[in-house]
N, C-alpha and C positions, 0 to 999 in steps of 0.2 A: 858156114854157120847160119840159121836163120834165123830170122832178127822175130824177137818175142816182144810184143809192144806191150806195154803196162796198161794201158788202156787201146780201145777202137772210139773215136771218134765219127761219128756218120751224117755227112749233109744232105737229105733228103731235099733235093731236086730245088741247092743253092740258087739265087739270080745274081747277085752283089761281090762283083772281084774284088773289091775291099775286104769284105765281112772274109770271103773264104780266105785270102792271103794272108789277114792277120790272124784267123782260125791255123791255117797252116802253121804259121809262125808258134802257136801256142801250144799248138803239140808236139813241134822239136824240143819246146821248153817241161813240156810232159814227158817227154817220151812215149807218146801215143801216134798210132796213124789216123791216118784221116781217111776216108771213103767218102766219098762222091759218088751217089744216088744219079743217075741221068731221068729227067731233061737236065741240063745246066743254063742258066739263064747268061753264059758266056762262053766264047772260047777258051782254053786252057793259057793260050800265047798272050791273052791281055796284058797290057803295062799294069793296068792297074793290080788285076791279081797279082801280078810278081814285085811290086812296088811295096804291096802292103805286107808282103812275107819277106822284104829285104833280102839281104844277103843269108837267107837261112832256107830258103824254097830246096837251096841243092841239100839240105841236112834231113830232109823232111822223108819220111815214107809215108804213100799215097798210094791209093789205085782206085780206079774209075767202075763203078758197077754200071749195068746198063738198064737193070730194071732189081727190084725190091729183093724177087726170088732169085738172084745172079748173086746178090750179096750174102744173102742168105746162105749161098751154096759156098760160097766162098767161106765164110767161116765157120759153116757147120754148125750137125744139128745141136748141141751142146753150149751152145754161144748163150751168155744172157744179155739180155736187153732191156734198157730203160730209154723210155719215153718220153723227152720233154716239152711238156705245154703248159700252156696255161690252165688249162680245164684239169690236171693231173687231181689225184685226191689226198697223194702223199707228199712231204715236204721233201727236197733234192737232202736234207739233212738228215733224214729220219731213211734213207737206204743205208743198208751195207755192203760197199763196192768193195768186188775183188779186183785181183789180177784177173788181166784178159775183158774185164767188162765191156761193153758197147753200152756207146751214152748217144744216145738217135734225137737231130734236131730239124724242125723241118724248114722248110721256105723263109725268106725274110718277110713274106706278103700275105702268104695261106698258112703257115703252122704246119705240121703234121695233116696228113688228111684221115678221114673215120677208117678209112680201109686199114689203119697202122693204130688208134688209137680206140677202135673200140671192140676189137679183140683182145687188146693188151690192158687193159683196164686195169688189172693188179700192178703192172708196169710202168703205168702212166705216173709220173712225176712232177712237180714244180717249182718254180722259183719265187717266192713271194715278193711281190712289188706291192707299194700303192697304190690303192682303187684306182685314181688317175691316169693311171700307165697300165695298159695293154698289155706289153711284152719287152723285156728286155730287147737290146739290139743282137742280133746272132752272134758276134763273136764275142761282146759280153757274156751273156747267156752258156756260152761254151766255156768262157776262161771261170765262169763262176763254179758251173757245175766240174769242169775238169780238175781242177785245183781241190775241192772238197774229197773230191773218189783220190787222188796223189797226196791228200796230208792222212787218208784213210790208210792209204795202205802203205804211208812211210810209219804208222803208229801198227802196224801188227808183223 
């Protein structure tokens, strides 16, 4: 049987085994997979990655892309995607997530880069913080938007 994820999860080109491990963690609790955009700013074997996804890293489906257009192929030309940054022009609330979505987040240090965010323009999304805050922390920022697309699609 192959496993149909409620959502795709996508970390464009992660550095922080923290952030990704409890990312991990929060898509077993989705039911979502996770992708992993290369470069990775660590190896897969870290303590820390595996520390911060507990006992739940072996429940998790993942796989590693190697570059943008690999992922891409990977789930085909039919995939939708949303974009999140800060620069977005829509609010992460004002989408309507299906099943199967891709929710794209980028680096903990650079965001997204233009090559992904200014073609997708209609795509591009956000999380609203105060002026004084940047950007949410990455697996913040994933547990917020992933939970909104999972109470979307336990109401239809």
């Amino acid at each position: 049987m192959k496993y149909e994820p409620k959502l795709h999860i996508v970390l464009f080109q992660p550095e922080i085994p923290p952030n990704t491990g409890a990312v991990g963690r929060t898509c077993v609790a989705l039911g979502a997979k996770l992708w992993l955009v290369r470069p990775l700013g660590f190896r897969m074997e870290e303590k820390m990655l595996k520390r911060a996804g507990l006992d739940y890293w072996q429940h998790l489906e993942w796989e590693i892309a190697d570059t943008w257009d690999h992922l891409q192929q990977r789930l085909g030309p039919d995939q939708r995607y949303f974009y999140f940054s800060r620069f977005g022009k829509k609010e992460y609330t004002d989408v309507s997530f299906t099943t199967g979505d891709c929710l794209v987040f980028g680096s903990e240090t650079a965001g997204l880069p233009p090559s992904l965010t200014k073609p997708n323009q209609n795509s591009l999304v956000f999380i609203p913080t105060e002026p004084n805050v940047r950007s949410l922390n990455l697996a913040s920022a994933v547990a917020v938007a992933g939970y909104e697309a999972n109470r979307q699609l336990r109401l239809k």
